[in-house]
C-alpha positions as CSV (number, residue, x, y, z in Angstrom):
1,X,87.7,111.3,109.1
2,X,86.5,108.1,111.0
3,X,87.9,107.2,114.5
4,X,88.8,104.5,116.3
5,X,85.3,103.4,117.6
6,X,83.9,103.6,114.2
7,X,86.1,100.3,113.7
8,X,85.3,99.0,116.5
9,X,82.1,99.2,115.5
10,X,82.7,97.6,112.3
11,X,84.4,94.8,113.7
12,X,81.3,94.0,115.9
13,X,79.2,93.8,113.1
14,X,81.0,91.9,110.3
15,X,82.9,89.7,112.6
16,X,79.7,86.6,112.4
17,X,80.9,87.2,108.4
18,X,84.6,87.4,107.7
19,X,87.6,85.5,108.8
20,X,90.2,86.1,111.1
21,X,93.1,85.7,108.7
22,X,96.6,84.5,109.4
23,X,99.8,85.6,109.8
24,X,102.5,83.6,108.0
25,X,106.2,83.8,108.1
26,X,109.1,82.8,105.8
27,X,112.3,82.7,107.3
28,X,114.1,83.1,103.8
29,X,111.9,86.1,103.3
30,X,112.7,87.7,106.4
31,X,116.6,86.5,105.9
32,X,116.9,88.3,102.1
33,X,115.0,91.7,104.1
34,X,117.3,91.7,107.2
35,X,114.1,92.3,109.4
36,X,111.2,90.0,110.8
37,X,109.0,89.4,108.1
38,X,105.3,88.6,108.4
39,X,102.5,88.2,106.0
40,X,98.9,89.1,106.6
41,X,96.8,86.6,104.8
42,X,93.7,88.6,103.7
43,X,94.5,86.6,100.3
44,X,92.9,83.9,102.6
45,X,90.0,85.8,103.2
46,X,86.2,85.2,102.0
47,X,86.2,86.1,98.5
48,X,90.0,85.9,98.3
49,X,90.5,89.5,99.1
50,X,90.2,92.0,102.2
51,X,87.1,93.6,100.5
52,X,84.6,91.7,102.0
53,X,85.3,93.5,105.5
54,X,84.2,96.9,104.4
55,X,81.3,95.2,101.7
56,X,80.1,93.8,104.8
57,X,80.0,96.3,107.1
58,X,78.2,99.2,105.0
59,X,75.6,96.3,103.0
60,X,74.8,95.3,106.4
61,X,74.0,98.8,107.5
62,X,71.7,99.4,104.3
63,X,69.9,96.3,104.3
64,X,68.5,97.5,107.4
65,X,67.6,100.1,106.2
66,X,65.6,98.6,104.0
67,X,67.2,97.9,100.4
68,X,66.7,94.9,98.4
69,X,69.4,95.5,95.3
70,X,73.2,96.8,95.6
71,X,75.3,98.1,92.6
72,X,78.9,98.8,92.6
73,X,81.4,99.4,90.2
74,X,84.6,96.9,90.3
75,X,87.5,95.4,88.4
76,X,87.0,92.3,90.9
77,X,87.4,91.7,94.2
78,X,84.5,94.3,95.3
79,X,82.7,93.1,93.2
80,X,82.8,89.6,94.5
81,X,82.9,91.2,98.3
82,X,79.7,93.1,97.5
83,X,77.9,89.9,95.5
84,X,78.8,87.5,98.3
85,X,77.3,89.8,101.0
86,X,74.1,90.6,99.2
87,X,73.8,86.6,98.5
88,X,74.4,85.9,101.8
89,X,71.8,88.5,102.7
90,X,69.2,87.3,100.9
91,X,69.0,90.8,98.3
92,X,70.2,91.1,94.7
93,X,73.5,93.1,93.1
94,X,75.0,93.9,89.9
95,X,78.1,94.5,89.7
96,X,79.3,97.1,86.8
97,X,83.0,95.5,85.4
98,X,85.5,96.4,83.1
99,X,84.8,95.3,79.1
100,X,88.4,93.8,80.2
101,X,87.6,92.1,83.7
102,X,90.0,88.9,84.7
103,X,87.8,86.0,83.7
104,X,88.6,84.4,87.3
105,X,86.9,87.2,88.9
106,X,84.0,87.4,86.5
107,X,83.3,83.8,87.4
108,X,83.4,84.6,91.0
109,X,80.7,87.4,90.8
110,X,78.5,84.9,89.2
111,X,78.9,81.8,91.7
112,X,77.9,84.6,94.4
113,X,74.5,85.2,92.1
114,X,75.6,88.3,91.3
115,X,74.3,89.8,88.2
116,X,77.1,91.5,85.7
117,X,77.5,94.5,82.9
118,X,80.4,95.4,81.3
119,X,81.3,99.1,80.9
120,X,84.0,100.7,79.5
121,X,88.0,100.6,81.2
122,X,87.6,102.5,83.7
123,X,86.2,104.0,87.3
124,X,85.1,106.7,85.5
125,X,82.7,105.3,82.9
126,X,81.8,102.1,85.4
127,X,81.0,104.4,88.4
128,X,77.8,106.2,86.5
129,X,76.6,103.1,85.5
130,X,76.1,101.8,88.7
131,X,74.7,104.8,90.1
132,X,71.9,104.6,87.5
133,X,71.2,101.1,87.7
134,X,70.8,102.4,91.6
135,X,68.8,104.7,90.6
136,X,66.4,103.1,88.4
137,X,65.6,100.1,90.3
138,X,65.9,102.3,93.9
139,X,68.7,100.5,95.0
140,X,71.9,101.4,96.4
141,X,75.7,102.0,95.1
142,X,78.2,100.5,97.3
143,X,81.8,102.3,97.3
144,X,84.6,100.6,96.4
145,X,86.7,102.7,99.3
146,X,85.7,106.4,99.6
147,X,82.9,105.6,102.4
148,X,83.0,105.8,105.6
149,X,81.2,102.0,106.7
150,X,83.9,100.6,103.9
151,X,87.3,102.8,105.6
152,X,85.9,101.4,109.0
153,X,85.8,97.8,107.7
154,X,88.7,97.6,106.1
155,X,90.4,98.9,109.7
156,X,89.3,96.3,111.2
157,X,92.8,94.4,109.8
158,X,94.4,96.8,112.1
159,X,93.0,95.4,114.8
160,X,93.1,91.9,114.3
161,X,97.0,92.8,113.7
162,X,97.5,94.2,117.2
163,X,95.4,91.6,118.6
164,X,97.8,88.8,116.9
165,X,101.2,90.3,117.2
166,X,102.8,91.7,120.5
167,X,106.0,93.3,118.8
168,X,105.2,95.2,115.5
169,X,107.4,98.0,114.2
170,X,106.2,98.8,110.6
171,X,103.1,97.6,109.0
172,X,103.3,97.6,105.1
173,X,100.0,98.3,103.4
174,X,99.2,98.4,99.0
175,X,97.4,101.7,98.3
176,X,94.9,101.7,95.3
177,X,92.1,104.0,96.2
178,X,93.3,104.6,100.2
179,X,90.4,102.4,101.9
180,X,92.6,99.7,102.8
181,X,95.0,102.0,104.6
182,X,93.5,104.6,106.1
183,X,91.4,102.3,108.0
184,X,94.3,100.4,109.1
185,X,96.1,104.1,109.8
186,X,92.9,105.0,111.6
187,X,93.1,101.5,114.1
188,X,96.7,101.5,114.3
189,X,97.9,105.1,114.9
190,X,95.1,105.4,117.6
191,X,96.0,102.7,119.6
192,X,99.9,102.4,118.9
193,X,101.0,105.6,117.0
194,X,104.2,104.4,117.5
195,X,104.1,101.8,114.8
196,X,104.7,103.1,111.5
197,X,102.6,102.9,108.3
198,X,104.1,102.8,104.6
199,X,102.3,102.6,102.1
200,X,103.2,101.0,98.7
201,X,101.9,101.5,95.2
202,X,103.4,101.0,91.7
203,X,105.6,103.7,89.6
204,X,103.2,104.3,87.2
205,X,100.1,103.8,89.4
206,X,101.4,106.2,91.9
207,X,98.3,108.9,92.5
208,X,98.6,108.9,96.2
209,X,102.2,109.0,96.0
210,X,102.0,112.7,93.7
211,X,98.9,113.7,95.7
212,X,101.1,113.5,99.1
213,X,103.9,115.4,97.1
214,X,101.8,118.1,96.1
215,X,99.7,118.4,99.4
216,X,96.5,118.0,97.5
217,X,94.4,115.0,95.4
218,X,96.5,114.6,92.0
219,X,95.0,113.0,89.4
220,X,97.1,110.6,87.2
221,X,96.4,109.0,83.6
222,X,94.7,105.5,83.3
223,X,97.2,102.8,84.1
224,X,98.1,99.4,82.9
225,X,100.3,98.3,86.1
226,X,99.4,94.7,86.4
227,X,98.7,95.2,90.1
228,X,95.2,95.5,88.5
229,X,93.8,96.3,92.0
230,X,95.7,99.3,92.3
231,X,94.7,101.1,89.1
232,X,92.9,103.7,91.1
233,X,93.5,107.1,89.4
234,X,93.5,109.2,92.5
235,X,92.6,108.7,95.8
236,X,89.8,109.1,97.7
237,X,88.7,112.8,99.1
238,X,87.7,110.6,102.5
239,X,90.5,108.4,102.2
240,X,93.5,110.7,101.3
241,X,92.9,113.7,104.7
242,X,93.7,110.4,106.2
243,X,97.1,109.2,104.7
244,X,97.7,112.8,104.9
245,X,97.5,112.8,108.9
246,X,98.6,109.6,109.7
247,X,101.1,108.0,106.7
248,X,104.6,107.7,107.9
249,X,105.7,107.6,103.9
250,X,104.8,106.1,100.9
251,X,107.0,103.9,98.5
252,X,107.0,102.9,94.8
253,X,108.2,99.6,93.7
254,X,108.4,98.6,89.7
255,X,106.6,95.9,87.9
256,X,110.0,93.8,87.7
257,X,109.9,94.5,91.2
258,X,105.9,93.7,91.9
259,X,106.8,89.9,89.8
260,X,110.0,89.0,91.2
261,X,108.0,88.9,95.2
262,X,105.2,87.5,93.3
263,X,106.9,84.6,92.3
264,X,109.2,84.8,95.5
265,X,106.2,83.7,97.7
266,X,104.5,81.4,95.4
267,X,108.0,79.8,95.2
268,X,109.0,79.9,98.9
269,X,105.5,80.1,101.1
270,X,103.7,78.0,98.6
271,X,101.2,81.0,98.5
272,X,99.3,82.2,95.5
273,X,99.0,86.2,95.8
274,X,97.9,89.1,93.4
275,X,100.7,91.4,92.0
276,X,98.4,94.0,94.1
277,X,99.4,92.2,97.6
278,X,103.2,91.6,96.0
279,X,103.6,95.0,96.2
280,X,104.1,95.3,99.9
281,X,106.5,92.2,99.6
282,X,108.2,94.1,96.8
283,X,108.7,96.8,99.2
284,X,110.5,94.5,102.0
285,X,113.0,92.5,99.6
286,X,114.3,95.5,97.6
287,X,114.7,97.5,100.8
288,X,112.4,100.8,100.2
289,X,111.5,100.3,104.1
290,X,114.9,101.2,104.6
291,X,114.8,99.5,108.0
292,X,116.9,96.6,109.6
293,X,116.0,93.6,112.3
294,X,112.5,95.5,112.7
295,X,109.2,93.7,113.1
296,X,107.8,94.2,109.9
297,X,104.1,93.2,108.9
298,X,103.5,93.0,105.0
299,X,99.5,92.8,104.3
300,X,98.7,90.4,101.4
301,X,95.2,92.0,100.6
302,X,94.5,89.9,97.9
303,X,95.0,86.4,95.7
304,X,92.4,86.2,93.1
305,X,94.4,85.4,90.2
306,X,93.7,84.9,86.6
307,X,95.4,81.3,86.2
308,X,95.8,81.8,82.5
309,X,97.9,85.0,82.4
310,X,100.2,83.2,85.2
311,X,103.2,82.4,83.5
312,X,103.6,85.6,82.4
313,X,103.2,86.8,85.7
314,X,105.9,84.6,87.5
C-alpha cells in the first residue's frame, strides 16, 4: 500500500504539468439530491481526463532513469495521458488500443505524437502487446492503475479536494481498475478519515463491487457498459488491499441511470462528461448515497467523448 507522503510526493512533482481543476456546483443538482452537490472537474483536466496525474508522475520517474520509449495498453484516456507526457518529455510511446477504440480518443493519441496498434478487445490481449513492444525496443510499460507512482498520482485529487473545500462529508469516486480511488482513499482517509469514500461502478461492470463481497479479487466477464472507462475486469492486486481498508461502500448504478446524469449535466451545467464520470452523478440523483443535506463531492474523472455516438448517449 502507498501512504500519504507518497502523494505528497507525487503532487510535488507533476504539479509544473497538470491542472488544478475546478469545483463546480449546480444548485438544481444539489436541489433533486437533497444534499450539497459539487463536481470535481478532472473532465477539465490536460488530456480531458484525470489520467495524466498518475502518467505523469511514474513517466517522470522513468525518464530519469533513463528511458527513451513508453508503451501502455489503453481504451483512451491513458493512452492520451501517457502520449502527452512522453511528448512533452521529449521520448516516444505507443500506445496498444482496442481494434474498437472511440475515434475521438484515437485522434487524441496521435495530436500528442503518439504512435498507435490496435489489438484485440480487451486488457488481456492489449496488455502483452505492450509489454513486448517494451521489450523489444528496451522501453518501458506504463500501468494503467495497478502501480504505485500511478495510485500516488491519481491521490493527488484528494488533496487538491481538501485544499479547495473546508466542509466535505462524502466524496463520490467511479471505480474501473481502483487507481483513481484508492489514491484518493489513501490522501483523504489519512488526513480526514472522517470523510467518507463511495465508490460507484456500473451493474454489469461491477468486479470491485463482487471482489469486496467475496473478500478476495473476483474476476468478471468482458463488459459492454458504455462507461467505456470502467470496463476493467477486476481490480488491481495493489489497488483493491486498498478499497478493502479504506472504502466506506461501494454502489452500482444502471446504464438508464449512467445516461439520464449524463444528459442531466450537459443539460443543466452546460458540461460535456463521459458516462464513466456520470456514474458518480448517477449515484447522487437516484439516492444510492443514502444521505441528506451532506456535503457531497462527485469527481467527474473524465469527458472525452465520441461526438458521433452522442445522441445515443443523451
Amino acid at each position: 500500500m502507498i501512504s500519504l507522503s507518497d502523494v505528497r510526493v507525487a503532487r510535488e512533482n507533476i504539479v509544473q504539468v497538470v491542472n488544478t481543476t475546478p469545483i463546480l456546483q449546480s444548485a438544481q443538482l444539489s436541489n433533486i439530491c437533497g444534499n450539497r452537490v459539487f463536481l470535481k472537474a478532472e473532465h477539465l483536466q490536460k488530456t480531458g481526463a484525470f489520467k495524466i496525474r498518475g502518467a505523469a508522475n511514474k513517466v517522470k520517474q522513468v525518464v530519469e532513469k533513463g528511458a527513451t520509449f513508453v508503451t501502455a495498453a489503453s481504451s483512451g484516456n491513458h493512452g492520451q495521458a501517457v502520449a502527452y507526457i512522453a511528448n512533452m518529455l521529449g521520448i516516444r510511446a505507443t500506445i496498444v488500443v482496442p481494434d474498437d477504440v472511440i475515434q475521438s480518443k484515437l485522434a487524441a493519441i496521435q495530436a500528442y505524437h503518439g504512435g498507435i496498434e490496435k489489438c484485440g478487445l480487451t486488457s488481456s490481449e492489449r496488455l502483452p502487446r505492450a509489454e513486448q513492444l517494451a521489450s523489444e525496443e528496451g522501453g518501458v510499460v506504463i500501468p494503467p492503475y495497478d502501480d504505485p507512482l500511478i495510485i500516488a498520482g491519481q491521490g493527488t485529487i484528494g488533496l487538491e479536494l481538501l485544499d479547495q473545500l473546508d466542509e466535505i462529508d462524502i466524496v463520490v469516486v467511479p471505480i474501473g481498475g481502483g487507481g483513481l480511488i484508492s489514491g484518493i482513499l489513501t490522501a483523504i482517509k489519512e488526513i480526514k478519515p472522517s470523510v467518507k469514500i463511495i465508490g460507484v461502478e456500473p451493474e454489469i461492470a461491477n468486479d470491485t463491487y463482487m471482489s469486496l463481497q467475496n473478500g478476495a479479487i473476483t474476476s468478471i466477464p468482458p463488459t459492454g457498459t458504455i462507461a467505456d472507462g470502467l470496463r476493467a475486469t477486476q481490480p488491481g492486486s495493489l489497488t483493491f488491499p486498498i478499497v478493502q481498508h479504506y472504502v466506506d461502500d461501494i454502489v452500482l448504478v444502471s446504464e438508464e441511470q449512467i445516461k439520464y446524469a449524463m444528459r442531466f449535466v450537459l443539460e443543466r451545467t452546460k458540461q460535456l462528461i463521459e458516462p464513466s464520470s456520470a456514474v458518480t452523478v448517477a449515484a447522487a440523483i437516484y439516492d444510492k448515497i443514502g444521505a441528506r443535506q451532506k456535503n457531497i463531492v462527485c469527481v467527474i474523472s473524465g469527458g472525452n467523448v465520441d461526438l458521433s455516438q452522442l445522441a445515443k448517449l443523451v
